[in-house]
Backbone as a chain_set.jsonl record, in Angstrom:
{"seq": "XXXXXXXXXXXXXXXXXXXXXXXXXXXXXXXXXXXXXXXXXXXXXXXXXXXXXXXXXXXXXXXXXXXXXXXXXXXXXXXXXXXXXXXXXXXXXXX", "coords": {"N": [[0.848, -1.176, 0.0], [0.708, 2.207, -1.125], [1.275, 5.563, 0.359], [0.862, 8.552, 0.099], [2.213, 11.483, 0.937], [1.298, 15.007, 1.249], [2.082, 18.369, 0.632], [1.551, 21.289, 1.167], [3.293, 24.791, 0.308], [3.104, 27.548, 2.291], [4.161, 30.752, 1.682], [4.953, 33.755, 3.565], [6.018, 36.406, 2.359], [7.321, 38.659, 0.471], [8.643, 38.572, -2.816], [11.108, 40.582, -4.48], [12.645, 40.583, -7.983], [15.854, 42.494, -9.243], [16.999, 44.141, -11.926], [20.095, 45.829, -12.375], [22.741, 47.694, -12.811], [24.487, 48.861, -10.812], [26.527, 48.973, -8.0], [26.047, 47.225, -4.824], [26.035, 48.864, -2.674], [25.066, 51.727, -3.392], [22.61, 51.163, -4.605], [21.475, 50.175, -2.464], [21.347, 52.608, -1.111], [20.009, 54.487, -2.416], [17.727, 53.056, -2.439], [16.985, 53.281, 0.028], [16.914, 56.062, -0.116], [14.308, 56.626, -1.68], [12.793, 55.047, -0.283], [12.449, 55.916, 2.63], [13.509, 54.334, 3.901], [16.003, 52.092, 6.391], [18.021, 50.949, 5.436], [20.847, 48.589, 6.372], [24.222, 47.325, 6.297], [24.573, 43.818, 6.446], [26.296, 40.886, 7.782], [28.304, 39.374, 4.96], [26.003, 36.626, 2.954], [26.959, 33.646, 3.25], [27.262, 31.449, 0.566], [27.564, 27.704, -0.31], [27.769, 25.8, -3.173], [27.869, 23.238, -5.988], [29.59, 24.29, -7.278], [31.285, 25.492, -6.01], [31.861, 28.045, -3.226], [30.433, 31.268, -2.318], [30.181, 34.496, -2.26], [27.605, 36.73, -1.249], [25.965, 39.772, -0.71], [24.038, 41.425, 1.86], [21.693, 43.29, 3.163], [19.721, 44.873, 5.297], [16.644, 45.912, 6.844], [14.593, 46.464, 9.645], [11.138, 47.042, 10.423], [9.835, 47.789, 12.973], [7.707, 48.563, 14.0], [5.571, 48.737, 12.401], [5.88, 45.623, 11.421], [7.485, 44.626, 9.45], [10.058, 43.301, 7.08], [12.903, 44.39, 6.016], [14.821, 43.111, 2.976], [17.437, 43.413, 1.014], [19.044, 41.649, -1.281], [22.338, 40.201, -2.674], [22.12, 38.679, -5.812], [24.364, 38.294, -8.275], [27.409, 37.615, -8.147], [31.419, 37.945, -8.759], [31.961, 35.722, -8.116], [29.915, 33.79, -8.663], [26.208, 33.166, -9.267], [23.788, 33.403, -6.252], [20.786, 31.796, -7.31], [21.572, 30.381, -9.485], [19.071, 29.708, -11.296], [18.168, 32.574, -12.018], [19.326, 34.383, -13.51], [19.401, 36.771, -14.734], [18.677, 38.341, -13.041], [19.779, 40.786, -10.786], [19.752, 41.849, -8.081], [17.614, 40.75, -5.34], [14.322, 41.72, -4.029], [13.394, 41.581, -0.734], [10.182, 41.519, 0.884]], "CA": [[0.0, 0.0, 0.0], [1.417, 3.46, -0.727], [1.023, 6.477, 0.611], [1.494, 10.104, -0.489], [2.284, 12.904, 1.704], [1.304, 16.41, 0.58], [2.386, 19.36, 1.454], [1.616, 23.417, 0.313], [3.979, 25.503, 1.07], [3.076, 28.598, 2.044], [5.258, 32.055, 1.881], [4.266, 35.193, 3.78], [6.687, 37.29, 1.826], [6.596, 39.548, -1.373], [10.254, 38.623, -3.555], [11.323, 41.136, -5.937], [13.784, 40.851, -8.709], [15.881, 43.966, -9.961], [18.413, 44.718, -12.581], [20.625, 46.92, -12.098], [24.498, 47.665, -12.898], [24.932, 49.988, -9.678], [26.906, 48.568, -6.508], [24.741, 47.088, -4.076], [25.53, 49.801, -1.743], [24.562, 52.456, -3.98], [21.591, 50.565, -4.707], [20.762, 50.475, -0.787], [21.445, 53.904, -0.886], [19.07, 54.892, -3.519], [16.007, 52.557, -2.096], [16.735, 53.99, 1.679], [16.859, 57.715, 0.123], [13.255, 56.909, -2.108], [11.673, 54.394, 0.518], [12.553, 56.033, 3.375], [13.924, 52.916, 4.505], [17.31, 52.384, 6.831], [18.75, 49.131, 4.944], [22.279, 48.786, 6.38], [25.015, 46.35, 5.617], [24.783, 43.452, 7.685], [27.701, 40.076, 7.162], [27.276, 38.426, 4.019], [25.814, 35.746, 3.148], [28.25, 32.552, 2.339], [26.714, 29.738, 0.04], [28.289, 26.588, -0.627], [27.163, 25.286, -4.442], [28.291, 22.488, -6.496], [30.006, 24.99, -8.25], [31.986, 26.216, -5.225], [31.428, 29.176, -2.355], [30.174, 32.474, -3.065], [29.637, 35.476, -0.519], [26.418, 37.499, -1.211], [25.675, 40.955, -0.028], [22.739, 41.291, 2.344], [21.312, 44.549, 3.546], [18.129, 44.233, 5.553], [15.956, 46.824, 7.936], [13.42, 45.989, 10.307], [10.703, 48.028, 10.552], [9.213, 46.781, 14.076], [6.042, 49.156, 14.125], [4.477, 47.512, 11.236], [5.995, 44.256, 11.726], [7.895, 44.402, 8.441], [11.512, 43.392, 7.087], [12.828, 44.39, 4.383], [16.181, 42.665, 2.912], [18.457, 43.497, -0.368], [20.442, 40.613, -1.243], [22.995, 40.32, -4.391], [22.42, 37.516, -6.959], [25.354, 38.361, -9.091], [28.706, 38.401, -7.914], [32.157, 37.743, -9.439], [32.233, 34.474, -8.069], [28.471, 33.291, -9.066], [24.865, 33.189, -8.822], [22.85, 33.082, -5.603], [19.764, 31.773, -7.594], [21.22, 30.472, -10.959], [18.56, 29.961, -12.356], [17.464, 33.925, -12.314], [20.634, 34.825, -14.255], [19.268, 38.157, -15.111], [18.445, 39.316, -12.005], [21.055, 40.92, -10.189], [19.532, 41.656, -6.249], [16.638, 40.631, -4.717], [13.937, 42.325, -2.671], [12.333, 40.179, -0.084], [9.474, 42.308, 1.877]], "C": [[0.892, 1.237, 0.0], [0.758, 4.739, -0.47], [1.495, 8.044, 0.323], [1.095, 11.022, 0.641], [2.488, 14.192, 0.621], [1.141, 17.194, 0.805], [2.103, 20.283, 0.673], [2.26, 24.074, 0.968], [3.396, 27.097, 1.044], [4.282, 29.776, 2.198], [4.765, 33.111, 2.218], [5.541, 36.287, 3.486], [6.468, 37.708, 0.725], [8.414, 39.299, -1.956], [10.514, 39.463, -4.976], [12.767, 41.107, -6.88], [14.047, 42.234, -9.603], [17.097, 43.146, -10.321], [18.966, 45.282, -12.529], [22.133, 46.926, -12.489], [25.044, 48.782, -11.615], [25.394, 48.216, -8.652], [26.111, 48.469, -5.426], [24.84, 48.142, -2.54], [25.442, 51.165, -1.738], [23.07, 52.155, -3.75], [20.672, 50.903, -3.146], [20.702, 52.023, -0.476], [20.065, 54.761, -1.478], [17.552, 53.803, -2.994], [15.905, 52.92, -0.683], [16.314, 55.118, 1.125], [14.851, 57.824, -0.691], [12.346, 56.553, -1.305], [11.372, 55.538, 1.797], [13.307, 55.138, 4.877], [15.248, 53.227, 5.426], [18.052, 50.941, 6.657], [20.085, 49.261, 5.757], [22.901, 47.046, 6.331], [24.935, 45.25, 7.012], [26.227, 41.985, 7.056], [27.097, 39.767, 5.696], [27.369, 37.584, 3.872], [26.416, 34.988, 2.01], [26.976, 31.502, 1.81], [27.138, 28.854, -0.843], [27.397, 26.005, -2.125], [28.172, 24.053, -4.772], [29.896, 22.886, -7.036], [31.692, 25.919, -7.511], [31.478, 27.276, -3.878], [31.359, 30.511, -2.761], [29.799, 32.706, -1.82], [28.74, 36.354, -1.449], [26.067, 39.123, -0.429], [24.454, 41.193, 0.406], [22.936, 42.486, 3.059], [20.006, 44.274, 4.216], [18.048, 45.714, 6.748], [15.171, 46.507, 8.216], [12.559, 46.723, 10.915], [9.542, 47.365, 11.714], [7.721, 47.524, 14.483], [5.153, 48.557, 13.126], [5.105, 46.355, 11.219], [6.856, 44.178, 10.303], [9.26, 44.481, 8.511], [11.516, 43.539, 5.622], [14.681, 43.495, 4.077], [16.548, 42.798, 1.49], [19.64, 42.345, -0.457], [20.927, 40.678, -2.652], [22.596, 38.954, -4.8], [23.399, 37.124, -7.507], [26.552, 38.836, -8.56], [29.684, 37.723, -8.918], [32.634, 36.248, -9.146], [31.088, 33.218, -8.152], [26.95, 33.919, -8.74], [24.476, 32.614, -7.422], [21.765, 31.552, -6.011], [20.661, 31.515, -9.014], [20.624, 30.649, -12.287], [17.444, 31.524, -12.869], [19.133, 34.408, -12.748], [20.526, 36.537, -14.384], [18.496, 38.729, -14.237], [19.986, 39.485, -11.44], [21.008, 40.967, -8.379], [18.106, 41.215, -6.556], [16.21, 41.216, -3.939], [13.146, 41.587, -1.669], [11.492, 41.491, 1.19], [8.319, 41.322, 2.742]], "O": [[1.719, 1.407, 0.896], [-0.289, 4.998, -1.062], [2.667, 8.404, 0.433], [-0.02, 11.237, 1.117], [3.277, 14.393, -0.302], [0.039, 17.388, 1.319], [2.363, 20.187, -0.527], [2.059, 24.147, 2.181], [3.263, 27.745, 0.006], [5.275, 29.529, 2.882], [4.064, 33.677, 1.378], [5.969, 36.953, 4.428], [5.582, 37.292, -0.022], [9.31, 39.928, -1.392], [10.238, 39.142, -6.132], [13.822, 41.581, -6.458], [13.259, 42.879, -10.293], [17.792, 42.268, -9.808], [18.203, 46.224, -12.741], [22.662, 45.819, -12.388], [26.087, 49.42, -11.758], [24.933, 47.075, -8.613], [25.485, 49.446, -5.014], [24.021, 48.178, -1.622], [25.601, 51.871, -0.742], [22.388, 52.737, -2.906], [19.674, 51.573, -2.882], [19.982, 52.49, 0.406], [19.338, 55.529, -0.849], [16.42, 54.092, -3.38], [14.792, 52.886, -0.157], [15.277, 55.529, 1.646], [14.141, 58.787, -0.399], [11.276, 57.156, -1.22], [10.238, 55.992, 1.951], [13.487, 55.272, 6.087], [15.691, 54.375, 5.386], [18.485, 50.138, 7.484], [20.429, 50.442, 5.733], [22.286, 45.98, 6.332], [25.129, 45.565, 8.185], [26.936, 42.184, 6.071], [25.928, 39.847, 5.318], [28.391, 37.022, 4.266], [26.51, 35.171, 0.796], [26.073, 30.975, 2.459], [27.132, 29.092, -2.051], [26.198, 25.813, -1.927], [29.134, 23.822, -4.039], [30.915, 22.207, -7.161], [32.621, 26.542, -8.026], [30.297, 27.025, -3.636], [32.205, 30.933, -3.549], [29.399, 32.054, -0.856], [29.275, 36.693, -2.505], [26.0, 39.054, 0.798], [23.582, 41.228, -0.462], [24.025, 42.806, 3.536], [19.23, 43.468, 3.703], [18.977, 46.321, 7.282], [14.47, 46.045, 7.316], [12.929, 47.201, 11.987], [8.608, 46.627, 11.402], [6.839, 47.012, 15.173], [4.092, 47.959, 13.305], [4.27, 45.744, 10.553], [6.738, 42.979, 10.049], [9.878, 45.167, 9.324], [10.846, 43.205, 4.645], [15.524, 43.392, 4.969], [15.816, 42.177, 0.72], [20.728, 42.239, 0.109], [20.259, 41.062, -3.612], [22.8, 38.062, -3.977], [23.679, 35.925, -7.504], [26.854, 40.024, -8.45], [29.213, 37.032, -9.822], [33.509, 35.676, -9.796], [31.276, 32.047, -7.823], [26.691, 34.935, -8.096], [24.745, 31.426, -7.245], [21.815, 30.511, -5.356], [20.535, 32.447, -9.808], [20.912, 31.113, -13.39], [16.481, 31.601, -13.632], [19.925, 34.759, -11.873], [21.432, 37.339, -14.159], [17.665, 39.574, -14.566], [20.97, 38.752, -11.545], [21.788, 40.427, -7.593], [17.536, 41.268, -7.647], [16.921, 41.563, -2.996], [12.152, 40.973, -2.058], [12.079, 42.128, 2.065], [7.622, 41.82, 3.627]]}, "num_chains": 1, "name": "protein.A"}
């Protein structure tokens, strides 16, 4: 007899992809000075691939009166993709 387990995942986040050729801490600069936001640099983030290790640039602000985070991460660095298969994104916005 077999049985199937099935799962939905849910996500209570909003993920945005941008293009961009600016430095991601330009970039943070330029969505703090339009949002109002206060992104700042926090470590970044290491991830181990097939392919090798890559460090990531993560920016994040936590906006604790409305319960919201916001986070800028890079996709594209000189030593790979995050997210291969979004090649033509360069950061991510995760709200």
């Amino acid at each position: 007899m077999k049985h199937h387990l099935s799962v939905e995942l849910e996500f209570d986040f909003l993920l945005f992809g941008l293009s961009c050729h600016e430095k991601e801490y330009r970039l943070a600069w330029f969505i703090n000075k339009a949002l109002g936001l206060l992104l700042s640099c926090e470590d970044d983030l290491k991830v181990s691939q097939k392919s090798g290790e890559s460090s990531h640039a993560f920016y994040r602000y936590v906006d604790e009166e409305n319960e919201l985070q916001f986070v800028l991460l890079q996709n594209r660095t000189s030593e790979g993709w995050l997210l291969p298969e979004f090649k033509e994104i360069d950061y991510f916005i995760k709200v």
